[in-house]
N, C-alpha and C positions, 0 to 999 in steps of 0.2 A: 504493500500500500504506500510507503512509503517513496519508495524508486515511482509510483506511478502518478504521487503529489510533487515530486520533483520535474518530472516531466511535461506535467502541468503546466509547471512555476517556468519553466524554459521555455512552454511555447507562448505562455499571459505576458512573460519580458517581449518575444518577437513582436507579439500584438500591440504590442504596448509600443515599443519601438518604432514599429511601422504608423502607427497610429500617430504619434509624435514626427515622422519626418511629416505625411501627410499635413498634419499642420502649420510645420515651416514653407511647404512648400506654398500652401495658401495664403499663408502670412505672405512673402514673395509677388505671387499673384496677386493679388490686394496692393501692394506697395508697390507695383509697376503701374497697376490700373490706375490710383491715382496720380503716379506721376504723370503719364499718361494724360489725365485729365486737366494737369493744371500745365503742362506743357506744350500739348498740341490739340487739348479740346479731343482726344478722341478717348475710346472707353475699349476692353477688350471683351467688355460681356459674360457677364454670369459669374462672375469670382464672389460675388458675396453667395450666389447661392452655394457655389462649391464651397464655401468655406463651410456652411452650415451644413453639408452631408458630410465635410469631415469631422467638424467638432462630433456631429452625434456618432459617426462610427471610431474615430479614435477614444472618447471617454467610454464605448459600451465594450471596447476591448480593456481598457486600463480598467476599468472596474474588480475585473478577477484578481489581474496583478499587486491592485490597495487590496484585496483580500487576504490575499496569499502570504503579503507582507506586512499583513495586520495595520493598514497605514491609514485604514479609515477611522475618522475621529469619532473617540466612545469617549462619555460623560462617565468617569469611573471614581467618583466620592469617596463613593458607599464599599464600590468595588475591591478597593486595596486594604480596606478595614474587616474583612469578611474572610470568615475560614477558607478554604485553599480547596476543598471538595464543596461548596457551598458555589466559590469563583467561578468553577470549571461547569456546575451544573449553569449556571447562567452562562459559561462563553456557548455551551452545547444550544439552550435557551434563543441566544443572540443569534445563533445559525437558524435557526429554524425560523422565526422570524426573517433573517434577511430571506429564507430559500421561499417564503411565502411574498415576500414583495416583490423579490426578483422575479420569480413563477409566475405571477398577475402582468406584472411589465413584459417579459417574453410573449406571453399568451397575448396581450394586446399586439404584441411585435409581429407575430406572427398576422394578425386577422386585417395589420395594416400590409405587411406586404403582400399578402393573398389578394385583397381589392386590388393593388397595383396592378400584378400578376394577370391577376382576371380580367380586370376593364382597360389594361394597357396603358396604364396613366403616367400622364408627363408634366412633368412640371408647369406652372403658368407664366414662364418668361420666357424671355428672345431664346435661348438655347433650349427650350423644349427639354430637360434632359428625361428621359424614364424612369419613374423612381423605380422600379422594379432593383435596377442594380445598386444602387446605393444603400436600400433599405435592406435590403438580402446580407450586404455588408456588416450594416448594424443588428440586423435580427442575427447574423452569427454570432455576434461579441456578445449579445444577450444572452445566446445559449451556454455560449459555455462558460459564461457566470455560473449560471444552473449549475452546470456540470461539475465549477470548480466549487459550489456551495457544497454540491450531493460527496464528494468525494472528502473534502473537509468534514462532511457531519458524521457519515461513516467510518473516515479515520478517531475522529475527536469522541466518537460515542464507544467505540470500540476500547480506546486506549481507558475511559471513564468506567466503562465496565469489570474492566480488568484491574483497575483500582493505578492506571499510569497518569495520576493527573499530570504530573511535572509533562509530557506531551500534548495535552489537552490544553495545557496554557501557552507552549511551546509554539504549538500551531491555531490558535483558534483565541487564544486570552489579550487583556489588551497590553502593548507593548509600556512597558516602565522605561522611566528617565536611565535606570540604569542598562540598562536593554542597547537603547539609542547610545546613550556614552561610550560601551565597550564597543558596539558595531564601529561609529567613529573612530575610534581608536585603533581599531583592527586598518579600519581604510585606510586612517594615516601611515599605518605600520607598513602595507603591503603598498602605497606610491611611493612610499623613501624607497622600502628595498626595490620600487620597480617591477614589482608582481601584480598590481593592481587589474584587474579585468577592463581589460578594453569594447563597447557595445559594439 
């Protein structure tokens, strides 16, 4: 289970990645089209819509990867004052919850690209584009949120069963100050000695 949450976490960085140049790339777009505009009055058309089919399919890929990496922001008060099997039943709690939001926004994802799909539908500007293919983009990123919830809840319930909370907070609890500090540290360690991971 584990080699198969790592695997995961390798292709949610790709998505993530690619998700991210796409938006420099639109950034780009966008910053020639204006120049464009104030230089010779002309326009190269449609870059603010592309920007906005990239913003939704680059954040519905990073989605998994803030999961993965426990990087989405949890209100944890109460959380770090609270026995250690109490924690882990809430991070287990906190999956099942997100795998029911996510689950509801997929299912809408899907029932918008199926109209596309079906009635052919294109955007309503100069470039016409289909959303068919843009939306098929982001209804991916959406699935395999799902995908990467379902596989997190199953490791995380598994390991709580067997009484491994210490992996239950590992992979699924919310990240502590000191967490963040030693990863920093580690990063720092590994671009002096020049080992640092290059994307």
């Amino acid at each position: 289970m584990d080699r198969t949450l790592d695997l995961a976490h390798r292709l949610a960085r790709f998505g993530a990645w690619s998700g991210g140049a796409l938006v420099v790339l639109a950034a780009v777009v966008i910053g020639v089209d204006i120049a464009l505009r104030k230089l010779f009055v002309l326009s190269i058309g449609g870059a603010s819509e592309l920007s906005g089919y990239v913003l939704a399919i680059g954040s519905s890929w990073a989605f998994a990867l803030a999961l993965l990496d426990r990087a989405h922001i949890r209100i944890d008060s109460l959380y770090v004052v609270l026995p250690t099997r109490i924690c882990a039943a809430l991070d287990i709690l906190g999956l099942v919850v997100m795998l029911a939001f996510a689950g509801l926004l997929t299912w809408q994802g899907w029932h918008v690209f199926y109209q596309s799909f079906q009635f052919g539908s294109r955007a309503l500007t100069p470039i016409a584009t289909p959303l068919l293919y843009p939306q098929f983009l982001w209804l991916v990123g959406l699935v395999y949120f799902v995908v990467v919830i379902v596989l997190l809840l199953a490791r995380a319930s598994h390991a709580f069963v067997t009484g491994d909370i210490a992996t239950v907070q590992r992979i699924a609890g919310s990240r502590t100050g000191k967490e963040d500090l030693e990863e920093e540290l580690e990063s720092l360690r590994r671009r002096a000695d020049g080992t640092e991971a290059r994307p």
